[in-house]
C-alpha positions as CSV (number, residue, x, y, z in Angstrom):
1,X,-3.6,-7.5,-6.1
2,X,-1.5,-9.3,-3.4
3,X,-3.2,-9.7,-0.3
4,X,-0.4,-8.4,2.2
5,X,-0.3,-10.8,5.4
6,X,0.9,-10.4,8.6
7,X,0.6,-13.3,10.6
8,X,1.2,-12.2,14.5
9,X,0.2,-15.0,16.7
10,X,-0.1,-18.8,15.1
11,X,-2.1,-21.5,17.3
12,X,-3.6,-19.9,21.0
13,X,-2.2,-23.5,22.5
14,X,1.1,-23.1,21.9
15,X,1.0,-19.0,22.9
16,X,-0.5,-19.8,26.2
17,X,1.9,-22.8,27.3
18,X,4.7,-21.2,26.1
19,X,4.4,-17.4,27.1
20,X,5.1,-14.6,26.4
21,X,8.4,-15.0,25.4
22,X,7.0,-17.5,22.8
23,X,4.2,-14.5,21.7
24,X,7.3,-11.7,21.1
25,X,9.1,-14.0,19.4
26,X,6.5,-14.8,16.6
27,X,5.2,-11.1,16.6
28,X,8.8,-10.4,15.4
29,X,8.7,-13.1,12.7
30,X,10.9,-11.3,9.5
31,X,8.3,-10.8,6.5
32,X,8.6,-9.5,3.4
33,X,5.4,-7.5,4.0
34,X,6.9,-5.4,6.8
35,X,8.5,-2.5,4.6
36,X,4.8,-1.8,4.0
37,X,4.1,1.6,5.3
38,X,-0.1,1.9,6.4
39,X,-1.4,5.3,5.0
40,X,-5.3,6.8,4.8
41,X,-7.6,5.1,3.4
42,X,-6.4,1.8,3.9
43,X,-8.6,-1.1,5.0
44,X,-7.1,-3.1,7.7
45,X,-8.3,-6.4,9.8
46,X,-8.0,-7.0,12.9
47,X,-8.4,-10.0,15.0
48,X,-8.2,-10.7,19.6
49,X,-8.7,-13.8,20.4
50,X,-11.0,-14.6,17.4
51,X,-14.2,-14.8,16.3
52,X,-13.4,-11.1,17.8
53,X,-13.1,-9.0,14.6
54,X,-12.3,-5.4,13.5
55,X,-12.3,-4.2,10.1
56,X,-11.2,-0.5,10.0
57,X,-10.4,2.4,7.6
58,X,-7.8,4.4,8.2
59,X,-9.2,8.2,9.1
60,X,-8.0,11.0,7.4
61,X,-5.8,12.0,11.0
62,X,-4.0,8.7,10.2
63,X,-5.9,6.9,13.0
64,X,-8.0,3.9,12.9
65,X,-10.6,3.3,16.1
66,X,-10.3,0.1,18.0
67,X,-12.5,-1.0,20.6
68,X,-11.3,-0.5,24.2
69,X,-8.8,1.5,22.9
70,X,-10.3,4.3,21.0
71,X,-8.2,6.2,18.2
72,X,-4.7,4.6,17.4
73,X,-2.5,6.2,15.3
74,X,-1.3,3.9,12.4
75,X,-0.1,6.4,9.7
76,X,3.4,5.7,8.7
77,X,3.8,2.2,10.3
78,X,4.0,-0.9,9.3
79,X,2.1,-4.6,10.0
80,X,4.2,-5.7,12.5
81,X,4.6,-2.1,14.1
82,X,0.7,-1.9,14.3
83,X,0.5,-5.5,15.7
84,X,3.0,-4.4,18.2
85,X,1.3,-1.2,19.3
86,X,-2.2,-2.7,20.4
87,X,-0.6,-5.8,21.5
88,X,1.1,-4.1,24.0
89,X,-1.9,-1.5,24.9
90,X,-4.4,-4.5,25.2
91,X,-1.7,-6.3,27.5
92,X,-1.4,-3.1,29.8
93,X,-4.9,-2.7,31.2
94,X,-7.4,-5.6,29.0
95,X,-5.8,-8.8,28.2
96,X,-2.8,-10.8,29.0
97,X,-1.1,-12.1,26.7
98,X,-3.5,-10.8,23.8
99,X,-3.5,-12.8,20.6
100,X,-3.6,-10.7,17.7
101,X,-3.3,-10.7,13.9
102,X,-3.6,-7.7,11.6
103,X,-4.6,-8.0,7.9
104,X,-4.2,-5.6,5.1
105,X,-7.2,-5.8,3.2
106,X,-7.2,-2.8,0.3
107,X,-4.9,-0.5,0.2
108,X,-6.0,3.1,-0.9
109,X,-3.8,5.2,-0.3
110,X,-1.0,4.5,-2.9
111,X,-2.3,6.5,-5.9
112,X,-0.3,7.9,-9.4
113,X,-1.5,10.7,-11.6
114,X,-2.3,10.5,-15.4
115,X,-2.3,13.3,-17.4
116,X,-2.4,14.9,-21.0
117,X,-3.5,13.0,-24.1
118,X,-5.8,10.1,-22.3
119,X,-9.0,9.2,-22.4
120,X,-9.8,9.4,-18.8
121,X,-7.3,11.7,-16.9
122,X,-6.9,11.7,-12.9
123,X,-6.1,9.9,-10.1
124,X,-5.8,6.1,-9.3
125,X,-5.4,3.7,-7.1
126,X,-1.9,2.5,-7.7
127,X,-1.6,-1.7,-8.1
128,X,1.1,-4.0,-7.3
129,X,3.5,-4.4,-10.2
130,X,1.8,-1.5,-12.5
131,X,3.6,-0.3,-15.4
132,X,3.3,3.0,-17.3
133,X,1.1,0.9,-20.3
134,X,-1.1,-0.8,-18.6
135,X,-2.0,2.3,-16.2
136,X,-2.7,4.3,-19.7
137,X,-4.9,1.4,-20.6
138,X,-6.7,1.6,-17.7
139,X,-7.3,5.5,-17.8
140,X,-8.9,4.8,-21.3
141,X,-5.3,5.0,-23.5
142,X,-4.5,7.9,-25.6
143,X,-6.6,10.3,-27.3
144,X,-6.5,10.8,-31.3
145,X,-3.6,13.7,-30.3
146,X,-1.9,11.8,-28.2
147,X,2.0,10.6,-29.1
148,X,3.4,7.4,-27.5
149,X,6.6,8.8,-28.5
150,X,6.1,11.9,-26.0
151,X,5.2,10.1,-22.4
152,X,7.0,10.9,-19.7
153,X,6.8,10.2,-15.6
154,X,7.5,12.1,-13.5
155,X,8.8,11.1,-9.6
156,X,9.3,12.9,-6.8
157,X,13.0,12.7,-5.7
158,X,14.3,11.4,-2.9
159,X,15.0,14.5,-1.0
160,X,11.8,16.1,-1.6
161,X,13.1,18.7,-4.1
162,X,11.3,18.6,-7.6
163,X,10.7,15.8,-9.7
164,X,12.6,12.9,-11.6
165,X,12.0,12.9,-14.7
166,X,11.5,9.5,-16.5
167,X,11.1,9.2,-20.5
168,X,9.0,6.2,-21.5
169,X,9.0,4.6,-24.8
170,X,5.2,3.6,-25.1
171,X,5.4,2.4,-29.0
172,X,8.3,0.5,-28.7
173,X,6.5,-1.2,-25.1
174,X,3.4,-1.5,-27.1
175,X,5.4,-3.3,-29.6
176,X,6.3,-6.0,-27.1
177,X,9.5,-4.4,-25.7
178,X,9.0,-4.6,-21.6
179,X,12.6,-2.9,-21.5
180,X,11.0,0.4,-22.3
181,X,8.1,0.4,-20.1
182,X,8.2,1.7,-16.2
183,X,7.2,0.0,-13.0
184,X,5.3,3.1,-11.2
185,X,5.4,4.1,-7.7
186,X,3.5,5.2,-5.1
187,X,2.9,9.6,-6.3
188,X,4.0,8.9,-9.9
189,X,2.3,11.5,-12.5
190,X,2.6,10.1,-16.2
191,X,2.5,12.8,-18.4
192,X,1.0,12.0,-22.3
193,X,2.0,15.2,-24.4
194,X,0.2,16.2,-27.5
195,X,1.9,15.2,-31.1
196,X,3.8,17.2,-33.0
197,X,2.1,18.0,-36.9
């Protein structure tokens, strides 16, 4: 899986002799990791003015618990947002110009569904780049009554009301045609009906 980075501070020398206008300036680097929402579960690092170094869950209240600082809630933001937030609560009463960097280090609170005709039904955590075949192959694939021509997903919608729902052509993906297999997303439930005799 793709280690997501967020790299808030680079060299202490050039911070300190060119302050903090320097500091916000590289804290609000653009990176493709910051659409990257933190949720429960995951496992983020973070680094003051290393070797100083937290590794932290996230809690179930969508907090994480950083020295000095007690419970910060990180549910719902991003790297740079989180970077941002105990930057600017170390600056106020701890350290001046603080030099911090925050990791993602697992993520585990992107999970899918699989359901129906597999091998090993449930929950999972949900990988960069999974498609629909590969995440039946990893729940065990399909039972002796389950029909690759009856797999659906289905995704929540946009507004919040019901569910998308997504027909998947597992034979014809199986058969080497990528065309008919699905990229998941975060919430996904793929659905593997029984066949039809």
């Amino acid at each position: 899986m793709k280690r997501l980075v967020l790299i808030a501070a680079i060299l202490f020398g050039v911070l300190a002799s060119s302050g903090p206008v320097a500091a916000a300036a590289f804290a609000s680097a653009p990176s493709p990791e910051t659409d990257y929402l933190v949720g429960v579960g995951d496992v983020l690092e973070i680094s003051v003015l290393q070797p100083d170094q937290f590794i932290t869950n996230v809690a179930p209240d969508g907090s994480i618990s950083f020295p000095y600082l007690g419970n910060v809630k990180v549910k719902g933001m991003n790297l740079t947002q989180i970077h941002d937030e105990i930057s600017q609560r170390l600056g106020d009463d701890y350290i001046k110009y603080p030099l911090i960097t925050v990791y993602l280090r697992e993520t585990k609170s992107k999970k899918y569904l699989v359901s129906g005709e597999v091998e090993r039904p449930g929950a999972y955590l949900l990988e960069d780049n999974l498609t629909v075949l590969r995440a039946i192959s990893i729940a065990g694939g399909l039972t002796k009554y389950g029909n690759a021509n009856h797999v659906k997903v289905l995704r929540l919608k946009q507004n919040g009301e019901g569910y998308e729902n997504i027909g998947v052509n597992l034979k014809r993906a199986m058969n080497g045609d990528m065309s008919h297999d699905v990229q998941l997303k975060p919430d996904d439930m793929i659905v593997v009906s029984e066949g039809i005799f």
